[in-house]
mmCIF entry with sequence, helices, sheets and N, C-alpha, C, O atoms, coordinates in Angstrom:
data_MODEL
# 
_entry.id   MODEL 
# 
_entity.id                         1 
_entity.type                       polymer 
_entity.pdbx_number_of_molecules   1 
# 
_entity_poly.entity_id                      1 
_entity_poly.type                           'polypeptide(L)' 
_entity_poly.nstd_linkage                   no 
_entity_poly.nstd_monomer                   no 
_entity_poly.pdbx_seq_one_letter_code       
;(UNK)(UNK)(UNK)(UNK)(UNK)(UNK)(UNK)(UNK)(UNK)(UNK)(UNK)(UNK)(UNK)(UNK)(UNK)(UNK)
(UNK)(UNK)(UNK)(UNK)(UNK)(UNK)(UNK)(UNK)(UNK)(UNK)(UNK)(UNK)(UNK)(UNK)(UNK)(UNK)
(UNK)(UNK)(UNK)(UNK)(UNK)(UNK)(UNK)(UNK)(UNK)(UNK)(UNK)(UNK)(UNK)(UNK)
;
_entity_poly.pdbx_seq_one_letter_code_can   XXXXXXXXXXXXXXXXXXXXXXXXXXXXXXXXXXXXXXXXXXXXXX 
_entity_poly.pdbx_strand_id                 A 
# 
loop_
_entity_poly_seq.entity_id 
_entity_poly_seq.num 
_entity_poly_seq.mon_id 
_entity_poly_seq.hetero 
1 1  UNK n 
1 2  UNK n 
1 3  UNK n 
1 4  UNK n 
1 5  UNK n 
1 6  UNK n 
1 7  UNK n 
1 8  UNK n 
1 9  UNK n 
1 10 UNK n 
1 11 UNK n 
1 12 UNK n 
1 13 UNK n 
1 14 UNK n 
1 15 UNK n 
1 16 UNK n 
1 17 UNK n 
1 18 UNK n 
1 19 UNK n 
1 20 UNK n 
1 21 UNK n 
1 22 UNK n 
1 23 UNK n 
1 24 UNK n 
1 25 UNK n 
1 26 UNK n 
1 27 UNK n 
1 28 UNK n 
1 29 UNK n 
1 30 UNK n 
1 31 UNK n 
1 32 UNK n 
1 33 UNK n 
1 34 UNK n 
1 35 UNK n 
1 36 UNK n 
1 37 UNK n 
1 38 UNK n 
1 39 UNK n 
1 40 UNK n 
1 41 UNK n 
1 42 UNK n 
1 43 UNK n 
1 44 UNK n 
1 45 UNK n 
1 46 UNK n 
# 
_struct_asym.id          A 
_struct_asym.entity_id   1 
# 
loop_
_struct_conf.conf_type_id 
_struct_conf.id 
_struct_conf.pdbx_PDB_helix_id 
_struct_conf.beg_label_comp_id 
_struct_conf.beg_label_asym_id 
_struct_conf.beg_label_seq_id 
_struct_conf.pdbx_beg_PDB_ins_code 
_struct_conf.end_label_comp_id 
_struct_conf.end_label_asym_id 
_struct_conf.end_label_seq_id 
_struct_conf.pdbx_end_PDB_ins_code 
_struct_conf.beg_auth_comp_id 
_struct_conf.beg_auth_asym_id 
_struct_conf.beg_auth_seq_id 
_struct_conf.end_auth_comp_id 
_struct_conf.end_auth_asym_id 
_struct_conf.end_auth_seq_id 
_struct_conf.pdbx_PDB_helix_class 
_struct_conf.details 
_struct_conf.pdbx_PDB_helix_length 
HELX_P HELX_P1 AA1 UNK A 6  ? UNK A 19 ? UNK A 6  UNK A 19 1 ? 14 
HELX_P HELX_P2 AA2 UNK A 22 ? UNK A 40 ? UNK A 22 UNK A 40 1 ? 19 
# 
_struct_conf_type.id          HELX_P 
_struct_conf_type.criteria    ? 
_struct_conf_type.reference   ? 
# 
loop_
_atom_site.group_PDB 
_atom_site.id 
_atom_site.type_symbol 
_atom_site.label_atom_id 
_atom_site.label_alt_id 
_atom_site.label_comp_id 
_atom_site.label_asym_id 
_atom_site.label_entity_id 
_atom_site.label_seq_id 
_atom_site.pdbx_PDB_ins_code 
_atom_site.Cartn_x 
_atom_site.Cartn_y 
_atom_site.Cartn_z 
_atom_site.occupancy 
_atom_site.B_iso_or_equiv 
_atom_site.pdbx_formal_charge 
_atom_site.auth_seq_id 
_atom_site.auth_comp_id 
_atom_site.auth_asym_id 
_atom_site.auth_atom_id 
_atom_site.pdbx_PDB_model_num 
ATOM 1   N N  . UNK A 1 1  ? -25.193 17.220  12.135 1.00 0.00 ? 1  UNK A N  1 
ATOM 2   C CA . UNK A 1 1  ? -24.979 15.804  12.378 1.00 0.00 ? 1  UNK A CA 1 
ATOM 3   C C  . UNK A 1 1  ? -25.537 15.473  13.761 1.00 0.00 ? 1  UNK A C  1 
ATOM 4   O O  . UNK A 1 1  ? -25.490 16.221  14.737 1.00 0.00 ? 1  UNK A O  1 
ATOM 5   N N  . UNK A 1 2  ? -26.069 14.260  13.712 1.00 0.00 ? 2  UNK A N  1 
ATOM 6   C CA . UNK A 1 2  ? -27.019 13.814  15.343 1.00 0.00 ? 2  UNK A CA 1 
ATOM 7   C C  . UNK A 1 2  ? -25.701 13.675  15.998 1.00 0.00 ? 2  UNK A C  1 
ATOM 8   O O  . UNK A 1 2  ? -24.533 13.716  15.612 1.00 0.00 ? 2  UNK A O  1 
ATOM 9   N N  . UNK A 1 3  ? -26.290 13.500  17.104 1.00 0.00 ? 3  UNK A N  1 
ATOM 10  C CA . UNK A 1 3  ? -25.092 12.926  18.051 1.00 0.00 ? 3  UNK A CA 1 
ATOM 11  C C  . UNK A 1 3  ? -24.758 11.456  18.233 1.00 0.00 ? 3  UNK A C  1 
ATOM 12  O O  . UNK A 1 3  ? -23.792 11.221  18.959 1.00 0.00 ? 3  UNK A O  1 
ATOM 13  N N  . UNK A 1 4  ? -25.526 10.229  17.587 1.00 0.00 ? 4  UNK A N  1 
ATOM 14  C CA . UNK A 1 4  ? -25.202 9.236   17.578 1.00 0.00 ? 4  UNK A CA 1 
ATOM 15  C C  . UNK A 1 4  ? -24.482 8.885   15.987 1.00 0.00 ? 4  UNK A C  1 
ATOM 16  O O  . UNK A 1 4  ? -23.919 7.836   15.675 1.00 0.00 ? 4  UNK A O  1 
ATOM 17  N N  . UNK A 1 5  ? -24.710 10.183  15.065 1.00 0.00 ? 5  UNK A N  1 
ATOM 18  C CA . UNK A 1 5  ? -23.650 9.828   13.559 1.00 0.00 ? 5  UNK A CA 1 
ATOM 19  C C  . UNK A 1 5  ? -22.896 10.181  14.315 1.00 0.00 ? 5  UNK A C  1 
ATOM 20  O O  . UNK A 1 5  ? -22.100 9.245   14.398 1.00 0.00 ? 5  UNK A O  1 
ATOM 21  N N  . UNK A 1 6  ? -22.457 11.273  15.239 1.00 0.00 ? 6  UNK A N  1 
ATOM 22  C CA . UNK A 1 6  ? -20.633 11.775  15.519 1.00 0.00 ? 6  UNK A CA 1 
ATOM 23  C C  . UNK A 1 6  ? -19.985 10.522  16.886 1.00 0.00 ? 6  UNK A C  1 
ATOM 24  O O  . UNK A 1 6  ? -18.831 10.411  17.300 1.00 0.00 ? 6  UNK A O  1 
ATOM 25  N N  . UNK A 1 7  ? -21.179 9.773   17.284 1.00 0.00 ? 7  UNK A N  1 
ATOM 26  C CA . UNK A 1 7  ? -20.305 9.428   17.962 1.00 0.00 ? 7  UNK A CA 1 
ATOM 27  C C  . UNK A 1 7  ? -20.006 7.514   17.426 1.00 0.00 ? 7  UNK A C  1 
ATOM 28  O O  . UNK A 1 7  ? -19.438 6.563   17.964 1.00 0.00 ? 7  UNK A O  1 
ATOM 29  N N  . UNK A 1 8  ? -20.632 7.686   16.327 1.00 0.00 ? 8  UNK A N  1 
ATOM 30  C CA . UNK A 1 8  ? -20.140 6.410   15.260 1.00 0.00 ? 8  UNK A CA 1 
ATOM 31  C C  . UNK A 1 8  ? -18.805 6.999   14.606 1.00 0.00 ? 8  UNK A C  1 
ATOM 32  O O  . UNK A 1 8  ? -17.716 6.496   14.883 1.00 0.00 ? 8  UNK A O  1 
ATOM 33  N N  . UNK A 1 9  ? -18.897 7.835   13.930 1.00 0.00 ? 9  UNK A N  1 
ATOM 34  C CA . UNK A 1 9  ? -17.881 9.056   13.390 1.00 0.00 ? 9  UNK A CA 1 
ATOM 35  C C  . UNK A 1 9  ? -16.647 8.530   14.396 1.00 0.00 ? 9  UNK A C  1 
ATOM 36  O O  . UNK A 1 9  ? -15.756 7.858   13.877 1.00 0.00 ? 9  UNK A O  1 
ATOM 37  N N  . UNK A 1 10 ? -16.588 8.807   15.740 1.00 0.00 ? 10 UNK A N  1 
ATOM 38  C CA . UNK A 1 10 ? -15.261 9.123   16.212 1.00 0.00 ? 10 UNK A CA 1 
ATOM 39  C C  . UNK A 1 10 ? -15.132 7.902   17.202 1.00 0.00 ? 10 UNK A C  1 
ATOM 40  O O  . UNK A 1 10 ? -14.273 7.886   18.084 1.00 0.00 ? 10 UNK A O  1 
ATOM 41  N N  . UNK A 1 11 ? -16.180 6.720   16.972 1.00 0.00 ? 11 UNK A N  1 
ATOM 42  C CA . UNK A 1 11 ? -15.458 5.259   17.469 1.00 0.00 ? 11 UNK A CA 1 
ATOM 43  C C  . UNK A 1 11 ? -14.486 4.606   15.713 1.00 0.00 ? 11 UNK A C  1 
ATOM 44  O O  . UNK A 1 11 ? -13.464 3.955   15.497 1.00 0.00 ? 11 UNK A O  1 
ATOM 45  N N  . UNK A 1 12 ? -15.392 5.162   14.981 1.00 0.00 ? 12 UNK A N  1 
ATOM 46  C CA . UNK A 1 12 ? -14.479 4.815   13.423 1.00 0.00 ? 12 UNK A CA 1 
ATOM 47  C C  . UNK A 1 12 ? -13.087 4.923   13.630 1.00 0.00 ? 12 UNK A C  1 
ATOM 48  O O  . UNK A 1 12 ? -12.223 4.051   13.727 1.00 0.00 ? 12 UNK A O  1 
ATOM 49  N N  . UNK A 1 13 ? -13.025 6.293   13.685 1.00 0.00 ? 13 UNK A N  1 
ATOM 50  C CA . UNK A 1 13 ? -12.016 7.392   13.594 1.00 0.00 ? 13 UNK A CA 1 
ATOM 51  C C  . UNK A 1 13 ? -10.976 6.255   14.557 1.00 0.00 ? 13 UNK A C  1 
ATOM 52  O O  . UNK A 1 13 ? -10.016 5.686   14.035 1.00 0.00 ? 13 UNK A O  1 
ATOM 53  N N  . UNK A 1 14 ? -11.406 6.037   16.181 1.00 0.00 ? 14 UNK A N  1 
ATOM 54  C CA . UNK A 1 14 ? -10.532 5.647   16.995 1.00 0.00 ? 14 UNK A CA 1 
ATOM 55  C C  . UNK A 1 14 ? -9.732  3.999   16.406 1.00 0.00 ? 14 UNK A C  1 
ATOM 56  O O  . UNK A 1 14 ? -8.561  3.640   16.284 1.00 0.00 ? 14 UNK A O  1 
ATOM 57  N N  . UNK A 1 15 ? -11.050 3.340   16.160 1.00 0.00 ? 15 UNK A N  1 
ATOM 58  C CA . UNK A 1 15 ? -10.665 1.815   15.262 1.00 0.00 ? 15 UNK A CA 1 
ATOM 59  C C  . UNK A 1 15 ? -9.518  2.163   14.186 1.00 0.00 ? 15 UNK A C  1 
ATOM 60  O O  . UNK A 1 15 ? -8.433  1.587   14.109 1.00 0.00 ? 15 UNK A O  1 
ATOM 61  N N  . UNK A 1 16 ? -9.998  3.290   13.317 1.00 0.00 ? 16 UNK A N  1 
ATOM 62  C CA . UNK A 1 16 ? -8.994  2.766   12.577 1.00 0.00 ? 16 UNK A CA 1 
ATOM 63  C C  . UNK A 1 16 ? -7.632  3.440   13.024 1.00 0.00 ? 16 UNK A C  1 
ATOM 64  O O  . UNK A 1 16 ? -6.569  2.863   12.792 1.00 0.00 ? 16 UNK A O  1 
ATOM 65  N N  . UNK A 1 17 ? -7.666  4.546   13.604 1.00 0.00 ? 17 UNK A N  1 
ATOM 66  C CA . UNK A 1 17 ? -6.188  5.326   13.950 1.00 0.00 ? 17 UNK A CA 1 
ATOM 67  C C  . UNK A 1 17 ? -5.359  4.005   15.128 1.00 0.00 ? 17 UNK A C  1 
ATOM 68  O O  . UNK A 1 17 ? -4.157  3.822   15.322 1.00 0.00 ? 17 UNK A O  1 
ATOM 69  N N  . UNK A 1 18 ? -6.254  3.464   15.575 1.00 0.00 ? 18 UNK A N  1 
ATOM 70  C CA . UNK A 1 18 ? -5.227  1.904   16.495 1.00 0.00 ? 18 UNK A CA 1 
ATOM 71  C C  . UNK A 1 18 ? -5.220  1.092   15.196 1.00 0.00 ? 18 UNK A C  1 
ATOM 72  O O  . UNK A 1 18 ? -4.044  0.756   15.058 1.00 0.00 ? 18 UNK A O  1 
ATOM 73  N N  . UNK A 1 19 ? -6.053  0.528   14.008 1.00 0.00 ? 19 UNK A N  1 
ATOM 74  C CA . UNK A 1 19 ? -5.192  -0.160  13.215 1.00 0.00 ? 19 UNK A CA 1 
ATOM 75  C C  . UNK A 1 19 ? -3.825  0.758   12.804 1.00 0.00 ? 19 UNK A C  1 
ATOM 76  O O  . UNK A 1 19 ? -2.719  0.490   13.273 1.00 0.00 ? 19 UNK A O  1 
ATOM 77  N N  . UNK A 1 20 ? -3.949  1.348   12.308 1.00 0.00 ? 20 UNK A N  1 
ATOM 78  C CA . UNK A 1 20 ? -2.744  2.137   11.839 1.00 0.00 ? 20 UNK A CA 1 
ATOM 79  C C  . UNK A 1 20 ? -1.859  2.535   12.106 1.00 0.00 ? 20 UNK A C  1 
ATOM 80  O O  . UNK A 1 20 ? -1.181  3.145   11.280 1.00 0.00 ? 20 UNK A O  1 
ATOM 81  N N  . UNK A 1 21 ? -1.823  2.105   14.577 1.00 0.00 ? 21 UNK A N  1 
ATOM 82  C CA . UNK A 1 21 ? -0.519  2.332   14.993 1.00 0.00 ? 21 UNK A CA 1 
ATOM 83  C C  . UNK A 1 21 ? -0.116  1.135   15.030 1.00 0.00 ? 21 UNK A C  1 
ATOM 84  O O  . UNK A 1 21 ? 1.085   0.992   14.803 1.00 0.00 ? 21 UNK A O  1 
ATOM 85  N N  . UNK A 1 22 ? -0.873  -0.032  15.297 1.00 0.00 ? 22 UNK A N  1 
ATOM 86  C CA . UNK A 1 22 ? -0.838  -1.202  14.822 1.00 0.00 ? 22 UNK A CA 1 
ATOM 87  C C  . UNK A 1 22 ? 0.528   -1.562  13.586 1.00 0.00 ? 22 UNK A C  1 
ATOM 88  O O  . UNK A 1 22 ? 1.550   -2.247  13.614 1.00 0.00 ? 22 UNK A O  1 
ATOM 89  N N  . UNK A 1 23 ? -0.048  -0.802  12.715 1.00 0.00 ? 23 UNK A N  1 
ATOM 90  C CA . UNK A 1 23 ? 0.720   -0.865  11.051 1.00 0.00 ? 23 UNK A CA 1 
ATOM 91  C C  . UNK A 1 23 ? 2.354   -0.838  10.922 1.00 0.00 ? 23 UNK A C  1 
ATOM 92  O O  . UNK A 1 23 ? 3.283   -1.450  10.394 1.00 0.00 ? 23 UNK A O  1 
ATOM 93  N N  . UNK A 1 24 ? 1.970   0.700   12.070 1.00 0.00 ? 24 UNK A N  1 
ATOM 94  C CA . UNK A 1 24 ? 3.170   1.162   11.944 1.00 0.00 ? 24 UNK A CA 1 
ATOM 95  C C  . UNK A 1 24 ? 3.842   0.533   13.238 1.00 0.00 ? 24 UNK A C  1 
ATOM 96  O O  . UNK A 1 24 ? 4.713   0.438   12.373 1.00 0.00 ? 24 UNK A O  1 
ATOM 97  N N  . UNK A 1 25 ? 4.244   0.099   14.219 1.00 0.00 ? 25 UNK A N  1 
ATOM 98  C CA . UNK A 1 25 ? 4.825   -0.402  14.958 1.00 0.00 ? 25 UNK A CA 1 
ATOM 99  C C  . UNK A 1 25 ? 5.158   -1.828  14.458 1.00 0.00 ? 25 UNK A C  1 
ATOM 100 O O  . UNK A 1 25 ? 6.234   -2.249  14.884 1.00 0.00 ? 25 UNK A O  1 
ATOM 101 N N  . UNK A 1 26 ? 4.377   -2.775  13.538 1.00 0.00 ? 26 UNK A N  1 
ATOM 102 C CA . UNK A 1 26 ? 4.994   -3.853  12.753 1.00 0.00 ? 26 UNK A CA 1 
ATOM 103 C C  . UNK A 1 26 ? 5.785   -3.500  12.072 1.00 0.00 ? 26 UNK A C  1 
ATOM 104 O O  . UNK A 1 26 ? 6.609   -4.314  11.654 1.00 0.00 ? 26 UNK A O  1 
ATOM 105 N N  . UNK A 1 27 ? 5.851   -2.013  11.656 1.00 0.00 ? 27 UNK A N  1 
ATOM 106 C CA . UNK A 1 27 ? 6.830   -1.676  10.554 1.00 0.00 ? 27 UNK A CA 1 
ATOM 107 C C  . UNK A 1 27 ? 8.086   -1.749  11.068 1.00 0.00 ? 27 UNK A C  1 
ATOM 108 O O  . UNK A 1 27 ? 9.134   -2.360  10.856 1.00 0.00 ? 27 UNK A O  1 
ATOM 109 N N  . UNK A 1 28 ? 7.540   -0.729  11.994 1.00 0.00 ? 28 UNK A N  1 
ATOM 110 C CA . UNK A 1 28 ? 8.608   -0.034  13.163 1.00 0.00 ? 28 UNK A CA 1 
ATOM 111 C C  . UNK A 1 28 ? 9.721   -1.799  13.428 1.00 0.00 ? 28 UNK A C  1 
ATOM 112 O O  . UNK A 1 28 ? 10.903  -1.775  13.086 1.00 0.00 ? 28 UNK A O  1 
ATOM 113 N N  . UNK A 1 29 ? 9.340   -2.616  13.805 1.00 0.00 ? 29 UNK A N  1 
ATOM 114 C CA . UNK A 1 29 ? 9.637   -3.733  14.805 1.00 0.00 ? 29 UNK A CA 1 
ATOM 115 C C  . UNK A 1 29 ? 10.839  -4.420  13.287 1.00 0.00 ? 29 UNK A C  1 
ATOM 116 O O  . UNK A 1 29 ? 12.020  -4.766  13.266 1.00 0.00 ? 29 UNK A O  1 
ATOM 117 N N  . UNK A 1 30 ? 9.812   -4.347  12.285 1.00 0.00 ? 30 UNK A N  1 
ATOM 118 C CA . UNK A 1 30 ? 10.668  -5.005  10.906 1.00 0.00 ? 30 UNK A CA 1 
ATOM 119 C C  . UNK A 1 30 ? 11.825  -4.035  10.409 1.00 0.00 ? 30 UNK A C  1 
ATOM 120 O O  . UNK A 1 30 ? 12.663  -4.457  9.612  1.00 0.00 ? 30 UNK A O  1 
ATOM 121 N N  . UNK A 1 31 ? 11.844  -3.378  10.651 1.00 0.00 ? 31 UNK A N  1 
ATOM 122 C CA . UNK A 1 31 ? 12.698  -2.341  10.151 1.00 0.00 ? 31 UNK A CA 1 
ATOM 123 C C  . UNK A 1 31 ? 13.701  -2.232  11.088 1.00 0.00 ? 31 UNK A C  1 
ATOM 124 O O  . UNK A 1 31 ? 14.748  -1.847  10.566 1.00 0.00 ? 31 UNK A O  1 
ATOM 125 N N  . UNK A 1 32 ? 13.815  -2.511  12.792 1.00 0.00 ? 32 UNK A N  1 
ATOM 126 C CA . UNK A 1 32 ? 14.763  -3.027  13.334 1.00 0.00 ? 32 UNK A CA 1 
ATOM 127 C C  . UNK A 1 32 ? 15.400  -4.210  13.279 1.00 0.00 ? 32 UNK A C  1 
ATOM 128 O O  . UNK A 1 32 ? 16.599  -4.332  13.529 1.00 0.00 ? 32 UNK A O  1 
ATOM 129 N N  . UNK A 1 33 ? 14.376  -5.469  12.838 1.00 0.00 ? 33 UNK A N  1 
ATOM 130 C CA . UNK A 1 33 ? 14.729  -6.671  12.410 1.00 0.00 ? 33 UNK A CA 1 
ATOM 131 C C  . UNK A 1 33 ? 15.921  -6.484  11.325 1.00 0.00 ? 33 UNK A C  1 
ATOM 132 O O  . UNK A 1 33 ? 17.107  -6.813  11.324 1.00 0.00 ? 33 UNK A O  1 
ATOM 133 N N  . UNK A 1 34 ? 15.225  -5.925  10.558 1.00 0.00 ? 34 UNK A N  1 
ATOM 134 C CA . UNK A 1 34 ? 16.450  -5.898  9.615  1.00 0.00 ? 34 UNK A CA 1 
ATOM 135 C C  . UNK A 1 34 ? 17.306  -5.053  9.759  1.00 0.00 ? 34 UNK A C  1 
ATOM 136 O O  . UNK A 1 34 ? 18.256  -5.705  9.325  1.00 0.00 ? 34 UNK A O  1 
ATOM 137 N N  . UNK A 1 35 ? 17.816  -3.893  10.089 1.00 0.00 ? 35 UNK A N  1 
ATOM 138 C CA . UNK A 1 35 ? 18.702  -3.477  10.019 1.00 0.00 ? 35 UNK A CA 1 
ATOM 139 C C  . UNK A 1 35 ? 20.006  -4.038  11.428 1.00 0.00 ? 35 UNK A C  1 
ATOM 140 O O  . UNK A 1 35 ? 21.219  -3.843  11.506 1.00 0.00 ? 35 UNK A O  1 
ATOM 141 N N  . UNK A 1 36 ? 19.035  -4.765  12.348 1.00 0.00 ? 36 UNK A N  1 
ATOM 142 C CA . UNK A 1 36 ? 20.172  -5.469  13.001 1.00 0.00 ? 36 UNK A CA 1 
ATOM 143 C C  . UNK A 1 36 ? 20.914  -6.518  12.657 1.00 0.00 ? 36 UNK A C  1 
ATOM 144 O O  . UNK A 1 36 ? 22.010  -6.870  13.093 1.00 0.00 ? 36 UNK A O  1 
ATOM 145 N N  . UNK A 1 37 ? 19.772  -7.308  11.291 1.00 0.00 ? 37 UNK A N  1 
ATOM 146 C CA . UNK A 1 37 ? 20.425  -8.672  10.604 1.00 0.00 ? 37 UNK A CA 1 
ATOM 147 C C  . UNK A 1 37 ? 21.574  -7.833  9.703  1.00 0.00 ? 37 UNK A C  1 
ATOM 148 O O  . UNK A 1 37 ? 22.773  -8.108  9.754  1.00 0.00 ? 37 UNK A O  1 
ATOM 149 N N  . UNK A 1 38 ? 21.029  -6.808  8.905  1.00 0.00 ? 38 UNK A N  1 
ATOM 150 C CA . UNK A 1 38 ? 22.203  -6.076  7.996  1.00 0.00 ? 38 UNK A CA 1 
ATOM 151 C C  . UNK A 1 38 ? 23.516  -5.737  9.291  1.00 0.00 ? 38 UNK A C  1 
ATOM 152 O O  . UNK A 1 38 ? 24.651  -5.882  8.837  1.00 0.00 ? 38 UNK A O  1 
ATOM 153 N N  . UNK A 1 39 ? 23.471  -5.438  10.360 1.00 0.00 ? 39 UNK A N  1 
ATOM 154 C CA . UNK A 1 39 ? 24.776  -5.434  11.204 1.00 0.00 ? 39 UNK A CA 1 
ATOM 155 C C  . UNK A 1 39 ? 25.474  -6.862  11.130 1.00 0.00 ? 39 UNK A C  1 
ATOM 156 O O  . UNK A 1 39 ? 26.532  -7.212  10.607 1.00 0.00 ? 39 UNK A O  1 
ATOM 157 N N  . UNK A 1 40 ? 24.485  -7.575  11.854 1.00 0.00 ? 40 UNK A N  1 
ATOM 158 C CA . UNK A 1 40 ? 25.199  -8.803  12.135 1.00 0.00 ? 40 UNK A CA 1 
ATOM 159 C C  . UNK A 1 40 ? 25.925  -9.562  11.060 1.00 0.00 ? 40 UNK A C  1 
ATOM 160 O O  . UNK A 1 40 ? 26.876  -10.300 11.318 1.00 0.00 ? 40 UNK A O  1 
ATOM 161 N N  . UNK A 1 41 ? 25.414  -9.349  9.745  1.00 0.00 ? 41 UNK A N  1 
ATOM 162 C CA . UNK A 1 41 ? 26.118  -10.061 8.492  1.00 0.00 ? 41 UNK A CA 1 
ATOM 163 C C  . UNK A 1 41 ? 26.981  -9.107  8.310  1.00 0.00 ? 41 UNK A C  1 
ATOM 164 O O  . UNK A 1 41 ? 27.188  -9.419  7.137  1.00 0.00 ? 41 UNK A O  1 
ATOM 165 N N  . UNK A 1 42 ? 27.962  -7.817  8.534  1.00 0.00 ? 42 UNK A N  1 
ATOM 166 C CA . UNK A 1 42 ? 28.300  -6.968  7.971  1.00 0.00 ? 42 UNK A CA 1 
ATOM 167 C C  . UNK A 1 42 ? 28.634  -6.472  7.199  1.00 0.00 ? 42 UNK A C  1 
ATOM 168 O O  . UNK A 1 42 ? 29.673  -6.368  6.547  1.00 0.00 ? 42 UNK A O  1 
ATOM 169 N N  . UNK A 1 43 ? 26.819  -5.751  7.246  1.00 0.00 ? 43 UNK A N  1 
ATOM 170 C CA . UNK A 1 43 ? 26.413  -4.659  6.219  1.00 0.00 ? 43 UNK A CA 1 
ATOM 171 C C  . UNK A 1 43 ? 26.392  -3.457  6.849  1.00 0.00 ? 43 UNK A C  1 
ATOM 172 O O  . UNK A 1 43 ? 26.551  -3.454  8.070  1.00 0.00 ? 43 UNK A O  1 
ATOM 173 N N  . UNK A 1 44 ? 26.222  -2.400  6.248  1.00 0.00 ? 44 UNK A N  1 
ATOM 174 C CA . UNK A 1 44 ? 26.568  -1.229  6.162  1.00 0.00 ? 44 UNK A CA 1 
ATOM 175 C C  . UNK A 1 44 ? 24.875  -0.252  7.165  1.00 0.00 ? 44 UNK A C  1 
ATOM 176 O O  . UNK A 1 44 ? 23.757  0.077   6.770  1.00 0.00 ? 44 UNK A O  1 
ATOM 177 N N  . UNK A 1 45 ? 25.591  -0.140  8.490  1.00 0.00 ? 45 UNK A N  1 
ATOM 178 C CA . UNK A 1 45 ? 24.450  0.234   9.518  1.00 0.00 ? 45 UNK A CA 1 
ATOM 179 C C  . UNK A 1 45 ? 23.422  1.543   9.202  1.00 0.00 ? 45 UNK A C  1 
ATOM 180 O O  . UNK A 1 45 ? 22.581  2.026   9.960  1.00 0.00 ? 45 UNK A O  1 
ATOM 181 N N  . UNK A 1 46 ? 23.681  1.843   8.193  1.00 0.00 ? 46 UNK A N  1 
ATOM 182 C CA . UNK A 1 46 ? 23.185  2.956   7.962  1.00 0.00 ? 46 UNK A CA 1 
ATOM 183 C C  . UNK A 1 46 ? 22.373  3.006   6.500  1.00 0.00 ? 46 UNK A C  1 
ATOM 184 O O  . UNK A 1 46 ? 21.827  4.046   6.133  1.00 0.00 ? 46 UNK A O  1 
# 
């Protein structure tokens, strides 16, 4: 592989591994959303 495919290769690589912490930290953020609304109505914290 040249060195300008690997270094397309691993700006890819970087784009998409930040979408995907991206992903997961919306998850992350919703998944506290709700389980603090499930407290506050009391529901079952676990």
């Amino acid at each position: 592989m040249r060195r300008a495919q690997c270094t397309r290769l691993v700006r890819h690589l970087r784009d998409e591994a930040r979408a995907l912490k991206e992903v997961v930290a919306e998850q992350t953020l919703e998944l506290r959303l709700l389980k603090k609304n499930m407290i506050g109505d009391g529901g079952d914290p676990a």
